[in-house]
Structure formats: structure tokens, C-alpha cells
VODO-584268 format. One record per atom (N, C-alpha, C): x, y, z; residue number from 1; chain. Coordinates in steps of 0.05 Angstrom, whole numbers, plus 5000, padded with zeros to 4 digits. Layout:
<recs>
REC_xx_yy_zz_pos_unit
REC_X_Y_Z_NUM_A .
...
</recs>
This chain:
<recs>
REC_xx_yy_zz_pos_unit
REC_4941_4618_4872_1_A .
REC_4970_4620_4871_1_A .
REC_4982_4604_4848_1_A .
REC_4971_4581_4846_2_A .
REC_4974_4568_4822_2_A .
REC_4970_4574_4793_2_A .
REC_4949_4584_4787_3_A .
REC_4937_4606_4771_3_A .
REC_4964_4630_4770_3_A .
REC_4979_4641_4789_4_A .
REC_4997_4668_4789_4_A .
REC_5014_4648_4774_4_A .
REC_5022_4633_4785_5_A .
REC_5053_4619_4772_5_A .
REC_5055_4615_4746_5_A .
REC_5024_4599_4737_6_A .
REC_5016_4593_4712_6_A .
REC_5027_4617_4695_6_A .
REC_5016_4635_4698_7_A .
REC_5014_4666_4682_7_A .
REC_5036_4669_4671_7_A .
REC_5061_4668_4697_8_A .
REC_5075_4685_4698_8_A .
REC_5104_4658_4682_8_A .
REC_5093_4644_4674_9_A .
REC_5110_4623_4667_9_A .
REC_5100_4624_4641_9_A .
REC_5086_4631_4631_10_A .
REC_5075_4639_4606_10_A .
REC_5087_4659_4586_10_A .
REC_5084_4665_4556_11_A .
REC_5092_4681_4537_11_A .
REC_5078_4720_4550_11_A .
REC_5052_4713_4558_12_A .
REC_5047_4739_4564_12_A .
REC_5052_4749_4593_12_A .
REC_5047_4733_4607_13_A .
REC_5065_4739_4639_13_A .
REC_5089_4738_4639_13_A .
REC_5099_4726_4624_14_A .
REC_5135_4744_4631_14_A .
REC_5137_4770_4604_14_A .
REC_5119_4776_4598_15_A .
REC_5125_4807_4576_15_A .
REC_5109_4828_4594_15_A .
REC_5083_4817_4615_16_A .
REC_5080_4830_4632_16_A .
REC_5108_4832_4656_16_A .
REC_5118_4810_4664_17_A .
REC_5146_4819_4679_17_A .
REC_5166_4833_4677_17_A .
REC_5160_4833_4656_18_A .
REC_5193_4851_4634_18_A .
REC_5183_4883_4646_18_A .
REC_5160_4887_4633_19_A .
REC_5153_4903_4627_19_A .
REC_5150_4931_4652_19_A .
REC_5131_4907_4679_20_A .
REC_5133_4926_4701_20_A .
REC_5158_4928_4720_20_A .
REC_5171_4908_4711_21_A .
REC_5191_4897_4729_21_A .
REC_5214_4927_4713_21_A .
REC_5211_4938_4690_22_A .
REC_5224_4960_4684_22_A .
REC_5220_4988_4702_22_A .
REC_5195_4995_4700_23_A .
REC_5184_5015_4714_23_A .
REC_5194_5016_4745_23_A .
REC_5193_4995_4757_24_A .
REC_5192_4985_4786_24_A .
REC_5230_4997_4781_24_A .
REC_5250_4977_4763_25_A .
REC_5274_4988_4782_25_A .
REC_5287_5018_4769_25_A .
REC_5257_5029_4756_26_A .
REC_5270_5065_4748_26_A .
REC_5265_5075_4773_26_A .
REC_5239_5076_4789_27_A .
REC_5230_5070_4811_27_A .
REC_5255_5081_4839_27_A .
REC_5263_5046_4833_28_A .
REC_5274_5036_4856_28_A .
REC_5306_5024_4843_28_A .
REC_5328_5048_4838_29_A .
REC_5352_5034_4816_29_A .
REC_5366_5020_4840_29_A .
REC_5363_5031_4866_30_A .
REC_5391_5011_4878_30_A .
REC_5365_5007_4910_30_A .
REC_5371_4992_4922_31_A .
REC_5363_4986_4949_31_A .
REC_5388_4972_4964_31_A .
REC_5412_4980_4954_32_A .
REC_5426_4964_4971_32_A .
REC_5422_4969_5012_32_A .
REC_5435_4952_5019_33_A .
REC_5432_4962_5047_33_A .
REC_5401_4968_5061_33_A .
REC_5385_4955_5041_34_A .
REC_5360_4958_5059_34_A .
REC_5341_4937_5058_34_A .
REC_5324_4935_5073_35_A .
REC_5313_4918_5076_35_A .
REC_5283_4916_5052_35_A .
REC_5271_4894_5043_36_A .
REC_5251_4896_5025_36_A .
REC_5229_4870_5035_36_A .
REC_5200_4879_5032_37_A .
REC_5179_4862_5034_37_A .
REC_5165_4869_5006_37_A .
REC_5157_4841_4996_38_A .
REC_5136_4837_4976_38_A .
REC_5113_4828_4986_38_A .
REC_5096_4838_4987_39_A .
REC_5064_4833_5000_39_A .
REC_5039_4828_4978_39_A .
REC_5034_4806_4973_40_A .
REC_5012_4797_4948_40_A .
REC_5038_4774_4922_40_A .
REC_5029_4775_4900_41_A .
REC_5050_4751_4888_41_A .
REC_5067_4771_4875_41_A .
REC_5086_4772_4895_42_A .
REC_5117_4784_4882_42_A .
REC_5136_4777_4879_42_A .
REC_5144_4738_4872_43_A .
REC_5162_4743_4875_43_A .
REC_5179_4747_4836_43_A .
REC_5163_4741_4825_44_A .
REC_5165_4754_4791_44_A .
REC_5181_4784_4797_44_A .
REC_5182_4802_4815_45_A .
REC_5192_4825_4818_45_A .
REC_5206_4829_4832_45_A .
REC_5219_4807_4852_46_A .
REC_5229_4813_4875_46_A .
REC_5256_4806_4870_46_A .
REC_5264_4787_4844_47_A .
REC_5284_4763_4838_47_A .
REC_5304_4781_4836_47_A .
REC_5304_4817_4819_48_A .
REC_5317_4824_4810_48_A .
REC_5340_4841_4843_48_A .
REC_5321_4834_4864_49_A .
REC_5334_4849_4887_49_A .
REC_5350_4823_4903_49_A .
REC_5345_4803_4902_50_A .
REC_5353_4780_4921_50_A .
REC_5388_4787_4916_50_A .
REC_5403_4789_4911_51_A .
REC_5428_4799_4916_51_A .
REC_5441_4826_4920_51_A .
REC_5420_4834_4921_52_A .
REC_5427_4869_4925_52_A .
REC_5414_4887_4952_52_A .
REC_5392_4877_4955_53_A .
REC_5377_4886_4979_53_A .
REC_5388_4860_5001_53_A .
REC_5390_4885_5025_54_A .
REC_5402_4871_5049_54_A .
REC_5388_4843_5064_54_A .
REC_5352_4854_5059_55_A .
REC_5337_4831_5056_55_A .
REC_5316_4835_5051_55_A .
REC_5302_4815_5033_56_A .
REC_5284_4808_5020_56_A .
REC_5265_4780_5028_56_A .
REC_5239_4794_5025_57_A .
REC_5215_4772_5043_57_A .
REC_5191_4773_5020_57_A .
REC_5181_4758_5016_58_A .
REC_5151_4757_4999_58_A .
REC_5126_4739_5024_58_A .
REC_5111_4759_5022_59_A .
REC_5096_4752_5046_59_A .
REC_5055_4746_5017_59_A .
REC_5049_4720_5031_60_A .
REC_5033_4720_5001_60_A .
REC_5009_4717_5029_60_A .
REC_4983_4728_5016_61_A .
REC_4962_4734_5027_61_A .
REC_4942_4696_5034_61_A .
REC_4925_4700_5058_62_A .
REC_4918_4671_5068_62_A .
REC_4896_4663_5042_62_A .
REC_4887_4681_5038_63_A .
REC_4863_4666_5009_63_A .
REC_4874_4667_4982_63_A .
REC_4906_4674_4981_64_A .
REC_4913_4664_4959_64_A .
REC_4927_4638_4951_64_A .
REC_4945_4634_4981_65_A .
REC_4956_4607_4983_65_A .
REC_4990_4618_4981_65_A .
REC_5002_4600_4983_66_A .
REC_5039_4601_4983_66_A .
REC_5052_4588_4957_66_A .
REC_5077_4590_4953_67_A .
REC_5082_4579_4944_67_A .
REC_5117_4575_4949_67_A .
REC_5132_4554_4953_68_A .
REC_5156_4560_4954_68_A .
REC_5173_4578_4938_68_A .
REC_5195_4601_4954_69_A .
REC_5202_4619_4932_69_A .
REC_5233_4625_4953_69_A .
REC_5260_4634_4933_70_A .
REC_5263_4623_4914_70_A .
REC_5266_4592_4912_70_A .
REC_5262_4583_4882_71_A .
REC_5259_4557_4874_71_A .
REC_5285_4540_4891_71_A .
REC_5310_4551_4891_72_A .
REC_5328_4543_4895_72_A .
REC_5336_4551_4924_72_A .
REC_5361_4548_4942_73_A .
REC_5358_4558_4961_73_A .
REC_5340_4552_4987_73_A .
REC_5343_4570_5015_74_A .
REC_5327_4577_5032_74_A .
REC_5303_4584_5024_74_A .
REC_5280_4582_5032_75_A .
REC_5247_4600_5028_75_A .
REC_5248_4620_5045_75_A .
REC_5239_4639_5024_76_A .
REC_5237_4677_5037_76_A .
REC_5208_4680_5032_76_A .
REC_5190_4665_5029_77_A .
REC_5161_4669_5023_77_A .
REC_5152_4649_5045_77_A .
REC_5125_4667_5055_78_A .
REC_5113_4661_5080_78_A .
REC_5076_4664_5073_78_A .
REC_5064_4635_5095_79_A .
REC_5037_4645_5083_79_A .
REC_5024_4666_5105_79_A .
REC_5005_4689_5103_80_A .
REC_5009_4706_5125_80_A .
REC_4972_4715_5121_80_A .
REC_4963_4728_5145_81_A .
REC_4938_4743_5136_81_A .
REC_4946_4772_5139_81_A .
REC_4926_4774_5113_82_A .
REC_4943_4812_5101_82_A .
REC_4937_4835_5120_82_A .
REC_4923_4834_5147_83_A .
REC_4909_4843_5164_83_A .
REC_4922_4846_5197_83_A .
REC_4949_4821_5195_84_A .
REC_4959_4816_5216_84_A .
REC_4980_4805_5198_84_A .
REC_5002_4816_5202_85_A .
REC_5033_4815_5187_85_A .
REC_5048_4808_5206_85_A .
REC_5064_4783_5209_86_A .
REC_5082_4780_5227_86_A .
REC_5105_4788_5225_86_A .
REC_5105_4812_5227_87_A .
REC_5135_4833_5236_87_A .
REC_5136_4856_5252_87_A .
REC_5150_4860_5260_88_A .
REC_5156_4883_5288_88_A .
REC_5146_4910_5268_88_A .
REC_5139_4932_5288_89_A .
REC_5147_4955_5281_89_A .
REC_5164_4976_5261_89_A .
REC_5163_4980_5250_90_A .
REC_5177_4998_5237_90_A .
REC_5204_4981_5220_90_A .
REC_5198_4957_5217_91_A .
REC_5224_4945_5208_91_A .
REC_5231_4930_5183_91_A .
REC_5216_4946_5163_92_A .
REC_5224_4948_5139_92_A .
REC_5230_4971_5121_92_A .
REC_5247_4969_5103_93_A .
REC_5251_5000_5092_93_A .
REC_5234_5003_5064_93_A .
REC_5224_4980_5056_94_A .
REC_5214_4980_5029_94_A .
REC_5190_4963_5024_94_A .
REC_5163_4968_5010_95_A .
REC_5137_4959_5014_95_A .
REC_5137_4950_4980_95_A .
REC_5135_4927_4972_96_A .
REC_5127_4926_4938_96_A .
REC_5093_4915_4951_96_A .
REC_5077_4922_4938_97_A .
REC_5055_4910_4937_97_A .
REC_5046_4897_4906_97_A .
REC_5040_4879_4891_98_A .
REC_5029_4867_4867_98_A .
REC_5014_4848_4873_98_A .
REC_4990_4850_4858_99_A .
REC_4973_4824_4860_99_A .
REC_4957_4831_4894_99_A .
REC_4951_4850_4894_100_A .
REC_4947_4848_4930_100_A .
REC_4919_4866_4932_100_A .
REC_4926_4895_4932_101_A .
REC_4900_4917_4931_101_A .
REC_4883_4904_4931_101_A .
REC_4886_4904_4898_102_A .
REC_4859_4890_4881_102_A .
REC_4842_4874_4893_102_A .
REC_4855_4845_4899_103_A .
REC_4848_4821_4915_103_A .
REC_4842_4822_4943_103_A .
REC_4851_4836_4953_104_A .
REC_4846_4833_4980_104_A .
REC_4811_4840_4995_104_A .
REC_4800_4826_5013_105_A .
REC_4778_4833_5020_105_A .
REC_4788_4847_5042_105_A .
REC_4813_4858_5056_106_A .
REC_4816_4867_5074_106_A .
REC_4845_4893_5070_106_A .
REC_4836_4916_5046_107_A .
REC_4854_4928_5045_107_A .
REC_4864_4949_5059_107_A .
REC_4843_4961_5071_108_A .
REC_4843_4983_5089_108_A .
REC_4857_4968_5116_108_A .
REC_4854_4946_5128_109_A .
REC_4867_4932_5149_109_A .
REC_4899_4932_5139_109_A .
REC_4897_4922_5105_110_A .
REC_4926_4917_5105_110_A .
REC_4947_4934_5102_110_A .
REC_4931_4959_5093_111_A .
REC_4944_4994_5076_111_A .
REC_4957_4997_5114_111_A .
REC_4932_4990_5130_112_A .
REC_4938_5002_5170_112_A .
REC_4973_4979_5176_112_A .
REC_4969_4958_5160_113_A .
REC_4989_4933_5171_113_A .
REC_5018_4954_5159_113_A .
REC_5018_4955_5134_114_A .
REC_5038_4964_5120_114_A .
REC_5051_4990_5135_114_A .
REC_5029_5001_5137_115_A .
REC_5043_5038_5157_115_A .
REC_5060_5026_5177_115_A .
REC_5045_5008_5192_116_A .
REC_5055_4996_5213_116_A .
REC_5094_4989_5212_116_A .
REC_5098_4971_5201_117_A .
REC_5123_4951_5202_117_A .
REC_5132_4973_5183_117_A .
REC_5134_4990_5158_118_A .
REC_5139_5006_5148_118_A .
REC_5160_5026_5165_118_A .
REC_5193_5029_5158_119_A .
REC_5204_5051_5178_119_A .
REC_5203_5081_5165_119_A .
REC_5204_5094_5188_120_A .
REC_5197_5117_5193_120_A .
REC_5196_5135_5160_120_A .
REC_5222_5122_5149_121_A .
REC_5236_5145_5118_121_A .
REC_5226_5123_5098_121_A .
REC_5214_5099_5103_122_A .
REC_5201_5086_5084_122_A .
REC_5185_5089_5066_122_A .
REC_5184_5072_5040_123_A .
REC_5170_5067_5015_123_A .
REC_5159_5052_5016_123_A .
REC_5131_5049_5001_124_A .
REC_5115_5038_4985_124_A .
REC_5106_5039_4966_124_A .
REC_5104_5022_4942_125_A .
REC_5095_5021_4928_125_A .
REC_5080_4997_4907_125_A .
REC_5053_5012_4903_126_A .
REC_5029_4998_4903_126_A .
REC_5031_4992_4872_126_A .
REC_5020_4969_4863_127_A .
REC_5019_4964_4829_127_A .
REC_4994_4951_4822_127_A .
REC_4973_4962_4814_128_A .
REC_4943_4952_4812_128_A .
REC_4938_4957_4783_128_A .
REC_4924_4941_4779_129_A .
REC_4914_4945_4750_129_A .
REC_4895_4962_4740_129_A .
REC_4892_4981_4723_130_A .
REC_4879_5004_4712_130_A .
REC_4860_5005_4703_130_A .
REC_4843_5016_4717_131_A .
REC_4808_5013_4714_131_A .
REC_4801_5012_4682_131_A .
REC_4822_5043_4678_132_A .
REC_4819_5049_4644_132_A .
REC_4829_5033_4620_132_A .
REC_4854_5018_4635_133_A .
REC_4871_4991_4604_133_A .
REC_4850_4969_4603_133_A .
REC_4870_4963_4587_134_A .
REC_4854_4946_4571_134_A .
REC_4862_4911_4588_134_A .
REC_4877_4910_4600_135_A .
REC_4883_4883_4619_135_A .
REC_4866_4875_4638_135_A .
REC_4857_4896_4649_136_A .
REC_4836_4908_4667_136_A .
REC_4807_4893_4657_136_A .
REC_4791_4887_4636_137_A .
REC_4780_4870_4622_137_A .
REC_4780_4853_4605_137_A .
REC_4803_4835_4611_138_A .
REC_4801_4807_4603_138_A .
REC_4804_4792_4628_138_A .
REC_4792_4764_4629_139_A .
REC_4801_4758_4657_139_A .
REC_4817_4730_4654_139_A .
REC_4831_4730_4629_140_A .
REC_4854_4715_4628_140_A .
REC_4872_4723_4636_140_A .
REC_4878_4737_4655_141_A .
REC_4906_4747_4661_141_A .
REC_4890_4754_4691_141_A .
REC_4917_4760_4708_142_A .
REC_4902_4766_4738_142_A .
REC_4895_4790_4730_142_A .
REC_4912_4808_4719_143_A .
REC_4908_4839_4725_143_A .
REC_4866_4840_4718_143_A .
REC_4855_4818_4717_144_A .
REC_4828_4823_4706_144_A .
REC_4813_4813_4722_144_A .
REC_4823_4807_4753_145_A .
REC_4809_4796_4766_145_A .
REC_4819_4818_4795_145_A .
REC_4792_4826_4808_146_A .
REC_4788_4840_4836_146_A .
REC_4782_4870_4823_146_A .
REC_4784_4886_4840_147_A .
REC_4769_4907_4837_147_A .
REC_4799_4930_4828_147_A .
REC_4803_4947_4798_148_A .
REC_4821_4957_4784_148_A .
REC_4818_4991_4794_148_A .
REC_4837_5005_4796_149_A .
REC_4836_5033_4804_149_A .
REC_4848_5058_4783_149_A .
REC_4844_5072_4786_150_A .
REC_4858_5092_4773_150_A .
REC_4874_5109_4782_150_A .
REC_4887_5129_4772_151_A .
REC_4904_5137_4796_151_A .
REC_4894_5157_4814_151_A .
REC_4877_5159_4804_152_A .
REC_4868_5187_4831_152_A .
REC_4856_5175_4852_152_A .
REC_4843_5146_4846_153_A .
REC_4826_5135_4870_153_A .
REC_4853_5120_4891_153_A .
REC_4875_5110_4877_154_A .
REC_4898_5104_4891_154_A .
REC_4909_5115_4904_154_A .
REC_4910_5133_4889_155_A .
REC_4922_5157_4909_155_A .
REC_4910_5165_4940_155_A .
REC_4881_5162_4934_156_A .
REC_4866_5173_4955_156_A .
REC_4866_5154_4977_156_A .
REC_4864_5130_4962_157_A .
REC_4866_5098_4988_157_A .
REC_4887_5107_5008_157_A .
REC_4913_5113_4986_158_A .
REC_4938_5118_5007_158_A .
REC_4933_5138_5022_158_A .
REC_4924_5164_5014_159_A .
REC_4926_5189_5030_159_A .
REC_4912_5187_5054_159_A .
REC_4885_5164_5050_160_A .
REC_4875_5158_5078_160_A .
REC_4876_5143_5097_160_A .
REC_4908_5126_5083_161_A .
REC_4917_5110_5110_161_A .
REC_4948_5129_5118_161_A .
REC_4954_5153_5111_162_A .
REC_4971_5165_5123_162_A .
REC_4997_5155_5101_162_A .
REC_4996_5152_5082_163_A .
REC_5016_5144_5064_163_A .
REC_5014_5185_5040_163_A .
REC_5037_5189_5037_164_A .
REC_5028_5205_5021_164_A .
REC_5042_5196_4996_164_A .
REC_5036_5205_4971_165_A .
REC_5042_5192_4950_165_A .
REC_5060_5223_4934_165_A .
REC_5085_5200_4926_166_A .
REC_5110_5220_4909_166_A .
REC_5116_5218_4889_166_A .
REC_5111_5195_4875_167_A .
REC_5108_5190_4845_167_A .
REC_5098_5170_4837_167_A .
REC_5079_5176_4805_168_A .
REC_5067_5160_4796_168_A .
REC_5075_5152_4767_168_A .
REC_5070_5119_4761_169_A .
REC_5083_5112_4736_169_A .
REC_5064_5094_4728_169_A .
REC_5075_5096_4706_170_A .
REC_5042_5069_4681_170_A .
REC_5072_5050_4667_170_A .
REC_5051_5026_4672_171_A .
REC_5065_5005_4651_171_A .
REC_5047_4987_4636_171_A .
REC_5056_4965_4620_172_A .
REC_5038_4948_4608_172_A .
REC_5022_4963_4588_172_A .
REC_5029_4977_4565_173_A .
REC_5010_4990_4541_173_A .
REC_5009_4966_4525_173_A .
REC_5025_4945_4521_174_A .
REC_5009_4923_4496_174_A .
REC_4988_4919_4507_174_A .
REC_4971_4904_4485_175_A .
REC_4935_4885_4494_175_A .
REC_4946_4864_4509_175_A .
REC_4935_4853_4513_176_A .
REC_4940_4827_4532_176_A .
REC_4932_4805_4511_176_A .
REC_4951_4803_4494_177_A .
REC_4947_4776_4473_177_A .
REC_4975_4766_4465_177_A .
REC_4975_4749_4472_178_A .
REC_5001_4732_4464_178_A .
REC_5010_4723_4442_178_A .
REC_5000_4740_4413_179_A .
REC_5007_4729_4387_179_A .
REC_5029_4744_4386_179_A .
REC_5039_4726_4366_180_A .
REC_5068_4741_4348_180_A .
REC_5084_4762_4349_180_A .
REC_5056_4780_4336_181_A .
REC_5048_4815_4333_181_A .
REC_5054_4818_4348_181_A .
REC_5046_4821_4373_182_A .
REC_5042_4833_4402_182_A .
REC_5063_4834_4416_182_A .
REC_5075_4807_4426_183_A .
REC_5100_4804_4429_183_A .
REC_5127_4828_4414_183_A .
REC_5126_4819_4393_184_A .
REC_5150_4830_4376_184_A .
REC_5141_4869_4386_184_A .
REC_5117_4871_4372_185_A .
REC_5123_4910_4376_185_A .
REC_5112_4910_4409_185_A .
REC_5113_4892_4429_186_A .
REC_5112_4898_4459_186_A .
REC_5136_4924_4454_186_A .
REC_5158_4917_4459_187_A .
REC_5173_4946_4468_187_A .
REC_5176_4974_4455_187_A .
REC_5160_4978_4426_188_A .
REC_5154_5000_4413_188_A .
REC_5121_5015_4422_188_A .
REC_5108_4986_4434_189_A .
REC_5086_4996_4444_189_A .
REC_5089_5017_4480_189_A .
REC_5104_5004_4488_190_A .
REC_5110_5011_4509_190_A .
REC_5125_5035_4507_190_A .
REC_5147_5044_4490_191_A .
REC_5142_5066_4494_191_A .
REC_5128_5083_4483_191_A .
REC_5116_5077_4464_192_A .
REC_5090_5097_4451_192_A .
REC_5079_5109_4477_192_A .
REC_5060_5084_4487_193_A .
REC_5041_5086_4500_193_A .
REC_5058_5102_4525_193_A .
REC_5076_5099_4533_194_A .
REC_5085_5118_4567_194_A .
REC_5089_5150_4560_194_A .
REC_5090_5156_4529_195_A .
REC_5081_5177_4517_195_A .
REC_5069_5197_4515_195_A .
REC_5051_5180_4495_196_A .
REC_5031_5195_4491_196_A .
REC_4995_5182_4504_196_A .
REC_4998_5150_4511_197_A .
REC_4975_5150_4515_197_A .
REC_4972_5136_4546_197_A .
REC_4984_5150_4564_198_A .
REC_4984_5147_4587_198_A .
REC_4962_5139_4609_198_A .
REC_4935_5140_4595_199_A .
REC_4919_5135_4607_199_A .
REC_4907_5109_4604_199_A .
REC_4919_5092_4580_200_A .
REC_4912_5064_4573_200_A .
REC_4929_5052_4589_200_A .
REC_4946_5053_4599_201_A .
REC_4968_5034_4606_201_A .
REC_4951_5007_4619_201_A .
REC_4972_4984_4626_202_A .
REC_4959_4959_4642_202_A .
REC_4955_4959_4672_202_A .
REC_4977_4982_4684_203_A .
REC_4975_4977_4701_203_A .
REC_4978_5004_4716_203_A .
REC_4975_5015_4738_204_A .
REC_4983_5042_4743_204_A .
REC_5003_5031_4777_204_A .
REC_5022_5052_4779_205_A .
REC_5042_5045_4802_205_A .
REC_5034_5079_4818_205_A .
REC_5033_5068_4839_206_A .
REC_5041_5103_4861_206_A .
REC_5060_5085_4884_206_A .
REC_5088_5105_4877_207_A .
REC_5110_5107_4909_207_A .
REC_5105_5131_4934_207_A .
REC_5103_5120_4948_208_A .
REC_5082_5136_4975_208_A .
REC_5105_5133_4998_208_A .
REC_5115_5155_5015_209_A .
REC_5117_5156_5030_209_A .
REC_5102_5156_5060_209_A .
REC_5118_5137_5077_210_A .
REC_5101_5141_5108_210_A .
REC_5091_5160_5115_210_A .
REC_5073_5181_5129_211_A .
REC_5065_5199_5135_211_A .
REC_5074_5194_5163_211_A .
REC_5084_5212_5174_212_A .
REC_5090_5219_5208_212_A .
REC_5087_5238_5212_212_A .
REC_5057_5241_5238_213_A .
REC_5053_5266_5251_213_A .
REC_5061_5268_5274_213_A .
REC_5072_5293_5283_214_A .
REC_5083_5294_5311_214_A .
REC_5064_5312_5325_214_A .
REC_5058_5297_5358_215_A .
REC_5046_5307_5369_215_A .
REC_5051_5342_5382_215_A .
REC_5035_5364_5377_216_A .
REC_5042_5382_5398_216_A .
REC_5048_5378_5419_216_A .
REC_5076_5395_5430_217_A .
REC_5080_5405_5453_217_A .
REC_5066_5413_5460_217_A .
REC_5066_5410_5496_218_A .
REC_5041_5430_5516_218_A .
REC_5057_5452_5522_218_A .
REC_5036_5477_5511_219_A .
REC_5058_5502_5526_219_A .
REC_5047_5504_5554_219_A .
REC_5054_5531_5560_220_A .
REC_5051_5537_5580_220_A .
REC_5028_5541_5596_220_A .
REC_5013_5552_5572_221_A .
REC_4987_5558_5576_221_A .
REC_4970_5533_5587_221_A .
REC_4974_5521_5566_222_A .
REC_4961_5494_5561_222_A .
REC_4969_5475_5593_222_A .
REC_4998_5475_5600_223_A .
REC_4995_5468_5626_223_A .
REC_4980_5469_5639_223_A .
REC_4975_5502_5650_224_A .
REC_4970_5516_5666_224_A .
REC_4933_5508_5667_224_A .
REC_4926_5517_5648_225_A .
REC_4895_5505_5641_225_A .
REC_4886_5470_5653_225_A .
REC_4912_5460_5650_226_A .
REC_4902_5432_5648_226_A .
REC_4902_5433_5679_226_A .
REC_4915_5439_5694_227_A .
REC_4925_5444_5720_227_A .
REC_4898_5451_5736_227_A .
REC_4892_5476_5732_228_A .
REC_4868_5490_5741_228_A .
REC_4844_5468_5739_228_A .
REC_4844_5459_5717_229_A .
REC_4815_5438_5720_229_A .
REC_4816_5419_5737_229_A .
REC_4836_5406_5755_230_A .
REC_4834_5388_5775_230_A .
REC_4842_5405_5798_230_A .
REC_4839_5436_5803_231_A .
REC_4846_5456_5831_231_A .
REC_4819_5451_5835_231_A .
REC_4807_5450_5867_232_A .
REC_4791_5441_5883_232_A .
REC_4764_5474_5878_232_A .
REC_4744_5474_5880_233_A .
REC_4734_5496_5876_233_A .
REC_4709_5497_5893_233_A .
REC_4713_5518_5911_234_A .
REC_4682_5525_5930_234_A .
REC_4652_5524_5918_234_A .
REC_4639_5508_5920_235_A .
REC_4610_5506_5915_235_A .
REC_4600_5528_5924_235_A .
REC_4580_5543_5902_236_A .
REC_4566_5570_5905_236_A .
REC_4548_5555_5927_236_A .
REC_4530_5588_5950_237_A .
REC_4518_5578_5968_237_A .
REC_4494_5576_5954_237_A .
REC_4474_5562_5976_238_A .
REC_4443_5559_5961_238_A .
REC_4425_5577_5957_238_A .
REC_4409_5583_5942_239_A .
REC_4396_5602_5940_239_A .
REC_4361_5601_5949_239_A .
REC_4355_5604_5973_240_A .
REC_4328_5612_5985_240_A .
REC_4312_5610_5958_240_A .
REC_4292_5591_5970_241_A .
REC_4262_5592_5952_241_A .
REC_4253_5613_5963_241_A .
REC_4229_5625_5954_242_A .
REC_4210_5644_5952_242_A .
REC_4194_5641_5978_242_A .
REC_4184_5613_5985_243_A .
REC_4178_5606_6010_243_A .
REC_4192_5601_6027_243_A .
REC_4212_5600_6032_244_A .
REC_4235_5605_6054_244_A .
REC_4236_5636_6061_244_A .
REC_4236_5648_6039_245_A .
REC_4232_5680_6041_245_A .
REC_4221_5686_6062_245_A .
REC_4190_5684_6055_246_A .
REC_4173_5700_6055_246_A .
REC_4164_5686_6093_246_A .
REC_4171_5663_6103_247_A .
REC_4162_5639_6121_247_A .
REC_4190_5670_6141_247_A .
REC_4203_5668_6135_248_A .
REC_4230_5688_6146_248_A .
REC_4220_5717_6150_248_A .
REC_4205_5729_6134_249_A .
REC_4197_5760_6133_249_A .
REC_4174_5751_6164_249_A .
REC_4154_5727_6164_250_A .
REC_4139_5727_6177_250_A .
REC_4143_5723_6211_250_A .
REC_4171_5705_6205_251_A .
REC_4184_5704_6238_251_A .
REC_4199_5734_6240_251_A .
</recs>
């Protein structure tokens, strides 16, 4: 967690902030009136909602550690395991995940946590680092540490925890080098790269809706069937052995 802050207090972690933190509110332009959870180290992305969203929580994973957030103020960041989320049902409207997928030894538990507290017309959206960029292999930066996806395998994580996915976005096309250069053409790179070379980006994002299946009605039939299988039913009689027969022909 210390390590996240470091980063993100840095020349190249806040051009990485800028950068996704753009994507995220094309995304997501207003949340007023609703509720928001950051799950993994969000709160670099969350700062821009703390007066606009009705409420806002950063929930940071048990093997990464906490950290007080915001600096100023009440604390809205909690230390939690990503597997067991302490919140009710259905009672958030908005999922950011950063810093989380990747890291987590327990994603499939936490993709099941998120459906969970997630309401009914709810969003998620996942931000992992890109198997194919170039951030993705350096491991000075987080995005270079845990296991990086692409979008079709993201996609699929979601589709098999019942999340279906509605749009996808790339950010982060500079290298991950903090000189001069890099800096200055960051925002000509960025849009080059959301362009034309969409497949380098740093980071890849999918917004996924909840999936809700509703159970069939029983028709009538189906009653009726189910009914019959607990109606009481006459045992066929027995059927004479061959020597019972034949012991019978003789009396």
C-alpha cells in the first residue's frame, strides 16, 4: 500500500492518474445520487466523485494493507478481505475496481462478492493492466506486478461470474518513463494511441452490467406432474416362480 501511494505521488503516477482517471469519467460523467465503492487502491480515482456521488467508500484488500483516505476529513477507506465484503445486499450502485483483479489471490470469490452487494441496475467496472502494453512489463510501476489481461480474457472472467460486459476502453499509451519527453507528448500520445494503436494501451477497462436471471414460472403442467409424483401408487402383484407353478399344477 505504501508502494501504491509512493507511485501515485510521483511524476509518472499522477500522468498515469490523469490519464485513466479521463477514460473512467467519459465512462461514468455524472453519478450523482448514487452510491459508489472502490475495491483495490482507488482512492487516486475516487477523489474526483467525493462531492458528487451520494456516497463514496474505498474498501482496500487484507494483503495489501490500508491506508487513511481522504487525507483530510472523516475516513471512507476500510481494511477488508476481498472474499467477504462487509456490506448488505444489493447496496451499491457503482463498482470501480483498480489495483485489485490483477492482485488478488482470490478473484473469482471477489468477482462472486461484487455481484453480491452490487444493485440490481448496477455497474462495474474493472481496470487491469494489459497483457499486450508496455506497463504491463516493467515492474516499476504496479501496473507490472500480478497477473495482466487482455480484453477478451476480461471479458470472459466477467461473463462467468454473471456480470455481462457493455463497454470497453484503453488508456495509458505513453511508456512508463518519467523523462521530460514522455511527460510533455503524454497527451498527443494518448490520443494517437486510443486511435490508431489500441492494442498497446497501459491499461484495458470493461463496464459490465449485473446479470439477473429470473426463475421460471411453474405452469400447469409442471404442477400437475410435480403433484402426481408424491400420489400414492398400488404395488404390481408378485409374480410366481416357475416352481411355485409347477408345485400348483401337481396339487
Amino acid at each position: 500500500m505504501v508502494d501504491l501511494r509512493d507511485f501515485y505521488g510521483g511524476q509518472l503516477g499522477l500522468l498515469a492518474r490523469r490519464m485513466i482517471r479521463t477514460r473512467i469519467r467519459g465512462l461514468w460523467p455524472d453519478l450523482r445520487g448514487r452510491s459508489l465503492l472502490g475495491l483495490g487502491y482507488t482512492p487516486p480515482y475516487l477523489a474526483p466523485f467525493l462531492g458528487e456521488a451520494e456516497r463514496v467508500l474505498a474498501l482496500m484488500p487484507a494483503q495489501q494493507g490500508v491506508l487513511h483516505w481522504p487525507v483530510e476529513g472523516p475516513g471512507l477507506a476500510a481494511l477488508v478481505h476481498d472474499d467477504a465484503l462487509p456490506l448488505e445486499d444489493a447496496s451499491v450502485d457503482r463498482i470501480l475496481m483498480v489495483h485489485a483483479l490483477e492482485l488478488s489471490e482470490h478473484r473469482r470469490d471477489m468477482l462472486a462478492e461484487a455481484w453480491r452487494v452490487l444493485a440490481g441496475n448496477g455497474r462495474l467496472l474493472a481496470v487491469v493492466p494489459n497483457r499486450r502494453g508496455l506497463w504491463a512489463r516493467f515492474d516499476h510501476t504496479p501496473f507490472g506486478h500480478g497477473q495482466p489481461f487482455t480484453a477478451s480474457q476480461l471479458s470472459r472472467l466477467l461473463r462467468e461470474h454473471d456480470f455481462a460486459p457493455v463497454r470497453t476502453a484503453r488508456a495509458l499509451f505513453p511508456p512508463p518513463y518519467a523523462s521530460g519527453l514522455v511527460l510533455r507528448s503524454a497527451p498527443a500520445a494518448e490520443q494517437i494511441g486510443a486511435r490508431w494503436f489500441t492494442t498497446f494501451s497501459g491499461v484495458v477497462m470493461i463496464e459490465a452490467q449485473k446479470q439477473l436471471y429470473a426463475k421460471p414460472k411453474p405452469t400447469r403442467h409442471r404442477v400437475l406432474a410435480r403433484a402426481k409424483a408424491f400420489l400414492p401408487r398400488p404395488s404390481p402383484a408378485p409374480v410366481p416362480s416357475p416352481l411355485e407353478i409347477h408345485k400348483g399344477r401337481r396339487t
